[in-house]
C-alpha positions as CSV (number, residue, x, y, z in Angstrom):
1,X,40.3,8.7,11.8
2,X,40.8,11.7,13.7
3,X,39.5,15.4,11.9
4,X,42.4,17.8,12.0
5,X,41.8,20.6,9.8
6,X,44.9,23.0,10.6
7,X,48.5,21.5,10.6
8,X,52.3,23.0,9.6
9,X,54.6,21.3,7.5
10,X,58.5,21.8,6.8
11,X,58.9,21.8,2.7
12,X,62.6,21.3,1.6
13,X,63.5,21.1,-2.1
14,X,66.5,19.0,-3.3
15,X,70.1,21.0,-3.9
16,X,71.2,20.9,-8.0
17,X,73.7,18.6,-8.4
18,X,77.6,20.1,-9.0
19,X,79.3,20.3,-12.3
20,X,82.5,18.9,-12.6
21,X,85.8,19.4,-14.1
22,X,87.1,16.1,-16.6
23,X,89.6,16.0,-19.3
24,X,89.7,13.2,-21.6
25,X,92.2,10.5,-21.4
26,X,91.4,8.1,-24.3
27,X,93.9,6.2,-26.2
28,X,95.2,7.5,-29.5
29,X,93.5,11.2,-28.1
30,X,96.3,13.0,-26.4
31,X,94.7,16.2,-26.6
32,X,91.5,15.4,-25.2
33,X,90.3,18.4,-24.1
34,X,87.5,19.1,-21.6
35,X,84.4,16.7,-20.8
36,X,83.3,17.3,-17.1
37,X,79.6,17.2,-17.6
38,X,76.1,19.1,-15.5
39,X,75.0,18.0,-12.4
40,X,70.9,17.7,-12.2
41,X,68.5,19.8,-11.4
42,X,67.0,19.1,-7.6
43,X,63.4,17.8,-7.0
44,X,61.4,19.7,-6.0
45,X,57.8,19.8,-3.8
46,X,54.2,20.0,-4.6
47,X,51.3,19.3,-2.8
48,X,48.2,17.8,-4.9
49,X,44.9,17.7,-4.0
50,X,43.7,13.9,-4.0
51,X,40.1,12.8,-3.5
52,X,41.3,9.9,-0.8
53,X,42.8,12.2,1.9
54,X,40.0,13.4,4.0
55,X,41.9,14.9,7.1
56,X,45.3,16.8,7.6
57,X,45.8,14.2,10.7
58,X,48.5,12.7,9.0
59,X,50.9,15.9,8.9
60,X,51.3,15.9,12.2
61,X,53.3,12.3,12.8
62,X,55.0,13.2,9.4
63,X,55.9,17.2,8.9
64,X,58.8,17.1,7.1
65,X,59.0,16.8,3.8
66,X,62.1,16.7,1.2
67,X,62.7,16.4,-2.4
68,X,65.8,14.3,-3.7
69,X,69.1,16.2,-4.7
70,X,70.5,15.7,-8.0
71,X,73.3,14.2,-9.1
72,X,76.7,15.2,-9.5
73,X,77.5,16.0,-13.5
74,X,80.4,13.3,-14.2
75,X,83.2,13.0,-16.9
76,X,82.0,12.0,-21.1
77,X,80.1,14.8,-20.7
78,X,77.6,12.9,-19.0
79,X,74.5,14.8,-17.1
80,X,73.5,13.9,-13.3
81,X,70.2,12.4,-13.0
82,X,67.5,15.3,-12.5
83,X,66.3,14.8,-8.1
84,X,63.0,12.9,-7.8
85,X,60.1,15.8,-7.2
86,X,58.6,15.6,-3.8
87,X,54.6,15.2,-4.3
88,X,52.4,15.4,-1.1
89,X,48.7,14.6,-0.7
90,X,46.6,17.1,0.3
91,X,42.5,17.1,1.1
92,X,40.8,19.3,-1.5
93,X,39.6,22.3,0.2
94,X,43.2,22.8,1.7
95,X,44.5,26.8,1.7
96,X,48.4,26.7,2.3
97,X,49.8,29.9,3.7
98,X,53.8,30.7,4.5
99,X,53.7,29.8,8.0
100,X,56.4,33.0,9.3
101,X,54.5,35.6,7.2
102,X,51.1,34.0,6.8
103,X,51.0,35.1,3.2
104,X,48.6,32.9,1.4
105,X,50.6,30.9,-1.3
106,X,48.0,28.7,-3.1
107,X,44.6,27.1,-2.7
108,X,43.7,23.9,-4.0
109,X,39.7,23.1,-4.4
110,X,39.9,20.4,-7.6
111,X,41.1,17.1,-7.5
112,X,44.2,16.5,-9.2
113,X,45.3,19.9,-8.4
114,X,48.8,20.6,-7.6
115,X,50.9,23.7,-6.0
116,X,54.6,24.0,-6.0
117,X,56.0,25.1,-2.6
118,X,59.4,24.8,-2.8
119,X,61.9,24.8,-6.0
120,X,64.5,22.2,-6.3
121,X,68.1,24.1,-6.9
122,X,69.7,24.5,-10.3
123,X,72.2,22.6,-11.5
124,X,75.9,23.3,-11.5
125,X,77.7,23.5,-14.7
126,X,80.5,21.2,-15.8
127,X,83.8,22.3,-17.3
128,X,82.9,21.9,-20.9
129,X,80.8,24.8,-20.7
130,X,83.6,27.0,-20.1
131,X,85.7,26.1,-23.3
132,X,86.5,28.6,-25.9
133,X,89.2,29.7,-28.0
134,X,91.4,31.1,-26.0
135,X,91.1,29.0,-22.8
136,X,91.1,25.2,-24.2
137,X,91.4,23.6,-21.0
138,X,89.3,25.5,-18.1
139,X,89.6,24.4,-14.8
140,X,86.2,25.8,-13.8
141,X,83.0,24.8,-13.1
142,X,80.2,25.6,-10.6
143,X,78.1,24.3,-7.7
144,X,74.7,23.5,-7.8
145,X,72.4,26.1,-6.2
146,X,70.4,24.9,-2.8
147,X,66.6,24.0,-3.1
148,X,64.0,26.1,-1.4
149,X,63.2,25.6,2.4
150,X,60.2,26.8,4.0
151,X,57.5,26.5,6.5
152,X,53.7,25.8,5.6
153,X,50.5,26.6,7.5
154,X,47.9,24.4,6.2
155,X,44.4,24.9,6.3
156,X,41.4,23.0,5.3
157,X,38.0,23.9,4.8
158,X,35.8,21.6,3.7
159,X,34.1,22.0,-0.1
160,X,30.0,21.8,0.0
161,X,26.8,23.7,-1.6
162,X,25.4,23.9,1.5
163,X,26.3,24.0,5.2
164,X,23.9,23.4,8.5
165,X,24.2,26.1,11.5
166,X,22.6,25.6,14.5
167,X,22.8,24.8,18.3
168,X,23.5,21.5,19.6
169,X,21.0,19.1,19.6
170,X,19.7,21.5,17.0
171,X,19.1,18.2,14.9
172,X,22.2,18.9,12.2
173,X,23.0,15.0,12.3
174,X,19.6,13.5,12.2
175,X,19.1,15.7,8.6
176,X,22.2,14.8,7.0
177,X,21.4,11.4,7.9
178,X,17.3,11.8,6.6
179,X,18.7,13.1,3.7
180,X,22.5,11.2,2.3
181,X,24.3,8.0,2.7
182,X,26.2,10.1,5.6
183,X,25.8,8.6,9.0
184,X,27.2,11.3,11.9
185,X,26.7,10.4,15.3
186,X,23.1,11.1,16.7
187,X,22.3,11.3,20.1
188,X,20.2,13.3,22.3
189,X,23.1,14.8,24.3
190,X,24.9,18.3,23.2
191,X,27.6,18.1,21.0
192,X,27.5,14.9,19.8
193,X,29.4,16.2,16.9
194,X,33.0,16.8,16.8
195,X,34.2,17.3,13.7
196,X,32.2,18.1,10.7
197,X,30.6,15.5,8.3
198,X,30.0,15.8,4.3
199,X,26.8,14.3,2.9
200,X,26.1,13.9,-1.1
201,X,22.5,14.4,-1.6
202,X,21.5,13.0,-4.7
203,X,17.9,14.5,-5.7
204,X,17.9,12.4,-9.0
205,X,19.7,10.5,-11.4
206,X,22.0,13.1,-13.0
207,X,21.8,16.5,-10.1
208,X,23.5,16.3,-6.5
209,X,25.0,18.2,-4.0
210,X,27.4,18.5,-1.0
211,X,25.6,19.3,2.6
212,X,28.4,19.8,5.4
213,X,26.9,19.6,9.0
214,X,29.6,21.1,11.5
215,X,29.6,20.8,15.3
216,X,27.1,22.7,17.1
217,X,27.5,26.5,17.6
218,X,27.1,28.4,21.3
219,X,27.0,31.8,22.3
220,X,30.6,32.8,22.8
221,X,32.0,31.1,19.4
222,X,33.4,34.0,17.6
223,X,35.4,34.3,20.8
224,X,36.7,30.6,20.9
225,X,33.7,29.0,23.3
226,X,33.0,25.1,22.4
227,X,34.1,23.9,18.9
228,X,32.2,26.9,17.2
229,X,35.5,29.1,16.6
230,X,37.4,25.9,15.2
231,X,34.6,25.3,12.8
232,X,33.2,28.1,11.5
233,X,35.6,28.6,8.8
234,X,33.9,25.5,6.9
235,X,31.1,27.1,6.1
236,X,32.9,29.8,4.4
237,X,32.8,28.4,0.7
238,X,29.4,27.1,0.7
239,X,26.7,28.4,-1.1
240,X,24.0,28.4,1.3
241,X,23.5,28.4,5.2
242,X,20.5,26.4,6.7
243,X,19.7,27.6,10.1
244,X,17.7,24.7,12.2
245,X,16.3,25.8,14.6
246,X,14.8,23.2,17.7
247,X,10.8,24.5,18.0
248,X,11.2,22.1,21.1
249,X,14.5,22.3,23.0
250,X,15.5,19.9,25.4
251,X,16.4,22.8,28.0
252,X,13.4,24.6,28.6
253,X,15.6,27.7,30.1
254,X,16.6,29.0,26.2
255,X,13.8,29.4,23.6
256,X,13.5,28.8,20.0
257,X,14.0,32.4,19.2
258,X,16.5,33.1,21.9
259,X,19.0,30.2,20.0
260,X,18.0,31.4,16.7
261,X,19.3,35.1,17.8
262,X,22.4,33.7,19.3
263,X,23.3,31.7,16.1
264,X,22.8,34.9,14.1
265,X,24.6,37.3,16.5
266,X,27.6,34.6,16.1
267,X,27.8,34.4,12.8
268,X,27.8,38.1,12.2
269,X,31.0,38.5,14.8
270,X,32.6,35.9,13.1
271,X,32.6,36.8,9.4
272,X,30.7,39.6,7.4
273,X,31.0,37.4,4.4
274,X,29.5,34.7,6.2
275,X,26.3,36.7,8.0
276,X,26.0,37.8,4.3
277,X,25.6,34.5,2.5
278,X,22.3,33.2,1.4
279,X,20.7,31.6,4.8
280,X,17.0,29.7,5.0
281,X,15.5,28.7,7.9
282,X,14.7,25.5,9.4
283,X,12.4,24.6,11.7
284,X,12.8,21.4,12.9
285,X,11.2,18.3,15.6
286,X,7.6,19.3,14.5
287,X,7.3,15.3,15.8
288,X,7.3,16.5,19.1
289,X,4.6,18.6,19.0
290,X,0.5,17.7,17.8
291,X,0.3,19.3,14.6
292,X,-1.9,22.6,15.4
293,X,0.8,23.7,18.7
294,X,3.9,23.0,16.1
295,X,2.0,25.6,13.4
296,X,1.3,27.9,16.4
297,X,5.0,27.6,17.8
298,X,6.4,28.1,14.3
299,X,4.8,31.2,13.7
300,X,5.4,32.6,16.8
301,X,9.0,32.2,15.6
302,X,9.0,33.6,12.8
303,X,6.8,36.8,13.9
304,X,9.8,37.6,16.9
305,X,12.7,36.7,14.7
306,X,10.6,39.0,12.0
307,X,12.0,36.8,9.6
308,X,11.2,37.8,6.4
309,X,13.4,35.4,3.9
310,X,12.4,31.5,3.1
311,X,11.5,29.1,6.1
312,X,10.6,25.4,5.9
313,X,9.2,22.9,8.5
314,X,10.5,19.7,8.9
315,X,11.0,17.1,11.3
316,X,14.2,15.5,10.4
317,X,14.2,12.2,12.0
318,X,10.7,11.2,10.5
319,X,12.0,12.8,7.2
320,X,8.8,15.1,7.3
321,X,9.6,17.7,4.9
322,X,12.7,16.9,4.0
323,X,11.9,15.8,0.2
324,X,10.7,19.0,-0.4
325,X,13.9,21.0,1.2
326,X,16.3,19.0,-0.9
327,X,14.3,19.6,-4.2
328,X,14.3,23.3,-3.1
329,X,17.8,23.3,-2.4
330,X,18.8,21.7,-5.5
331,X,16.7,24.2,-7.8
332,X,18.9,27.4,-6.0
333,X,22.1,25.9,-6.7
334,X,21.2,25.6,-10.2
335,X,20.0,29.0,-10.3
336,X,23.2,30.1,-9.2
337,X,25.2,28.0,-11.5
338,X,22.9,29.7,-14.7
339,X,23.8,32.9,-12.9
340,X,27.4,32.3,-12.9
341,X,27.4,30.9,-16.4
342,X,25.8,34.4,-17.7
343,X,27.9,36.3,-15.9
């Protein structure tokens, strides 16, 4: 299935039924008197966030999307049926925004969840309701109001603890594959990744997490080069970034600590929040080096990045290291949750 994260979508709630205007004509009654009963209330729309919907691919073969009207009131007194509700699947993670004045209207991250977009119209009142003592026969009654209408922007981001930055080929794939039941694309080509994949890491019986790994990120992103622009946003509600960096790239014209810079310079253009957010550093392929030149190129790294925060060594497709990263991961997320419980 194809990944489409932004999508718009026509919402249009059902109309309230009419009231109408009945006398009663029964035998043995001849002054019957008034009976025109309410029409019903129109449906209306919600979008609920469902576990099964992945993608927002769907929304664009089917954008439109209506609630039933409801039903004429009719003589007896007798109430139209209330318009059948409109309820659209969503992916959780999914931010919808008025699409003419791009004012955010909801944002739906649980399961279950649901949103109302558009109201269903009000019902129209019947004669009946008009009776009194000095007008025992009314004529009148009312129409039912029209349902909401409206555009929606949709917007989904995904919903993980952690998220993977790097340059292509960085090895984003091959770890999400060391590490869950996930199984991206890997191949020793640049962006082998196209749309970004969700991975539950489960470190034991009873804790887990959520590891996105998005497509790979160049220099030029912020301003819409490669897929970097597109997918950036996904990272925006994790918890933690993990920068890989390659210790041996493929093109020997860009170094480790070049790529690394570029990552961070990207980030920071894109989103203050994000540059902001808790980010570790990955150093990755130590396969491809013997073991004393992938400590010496490591440290070189880190002493011209003059990174100063946490950095682990892995090599991702021979799951070196990666036991010990998860573990780690899994002990700051619960750190964060006791923080978040205190507070």
């Amino acid at each position: 299935m194809k990944f489409v994260d932004e999508a718009e979508i026509r919402v249009e709630a059902g109309d309230g039924g009419n009231g109408t205007a009945t006398f009663r004509r029964e035998k043995y009654i001849p002054m019957g008197g008034p009976d025109g009963g309410d029409g019903g209330d129109g449906g209306s729309v919600y979008l609920i966030a469902q576990n099964n919907v992945n993608t927002l691919a769907d929304f664009r073969y089917h954008s439109v999307h209506r609630a039933e009207r409801g039903q004429n009131g009719m003589g007896r007194n007798c109430t139209g049926k209330k318009g059948e509700d409109c309820i659209v699947p969503v992916p959780p993670g999914t931010i919808v925004f008025e699409a003419d004045t791009d004012e955010k209207i909801g944002d739906l991250t649980t399961p279950g969840q649901q949103l109302l977009v558009a109201k269903g119209g009000f019902h129209g009142l019947g004669n009946t309701r008009f009776k009194s003592s000095v007008n025992r026969a009314p004529q009148r009654f009312t129409k039912g109001s029209p349902g909401e209408q409206r555009m929606l922007r949709l917007e989904l981001k995904v919903i993980a603890d952690v998220g993977l930055l790097g340059m292509p080929n960085a090895g984003k794939s091959s770890l999400i594959r060391a590490v869950s039941s996930a199984k991206p694309k890997v191949a020793d080509y640049p962006f082998t990744t196209l749309h970004p994949n969700l991975g539950v890491v489960r470190v034991d019986d009873l804790r887990s997490f959520v590891i996105a790994d998005i497509p790979g990120v160049i220099e030029g992103a912020a301003e819409g080069a490669g897929l970097g622009l597109q997918f950036l946003k996904h990272l925006s509600r994790t918890g933690l970034l993990l920068h890989l960096v390659d210790i041996e790239p493929y093109e020997s014209d860009i170094s480790p600590v070049e790529a690394a810079q570029k990552i961070i310079h990207e980030v920071e253009k894109w989103s203050d929040d994000l540059a902001q957010k808790p980010r570790w550093l990955v150093l990755n392929k130590l396969d491809r080096l013997s073991e004393d030149v992938a400590q010496q190129r490591c440290q070189e790294i880190l002493n011209k990045l003059n990174w100063d925060g946490r950095v682990f060594q892995i090599s991702a497709i021979k799951k070196q290291g990666t036991q010990d990263l998860m573990y780690a991961i899994m002990n700051h997320l619960d750190q964060l949750k006791q923080k978040d419980e205190q507070s």
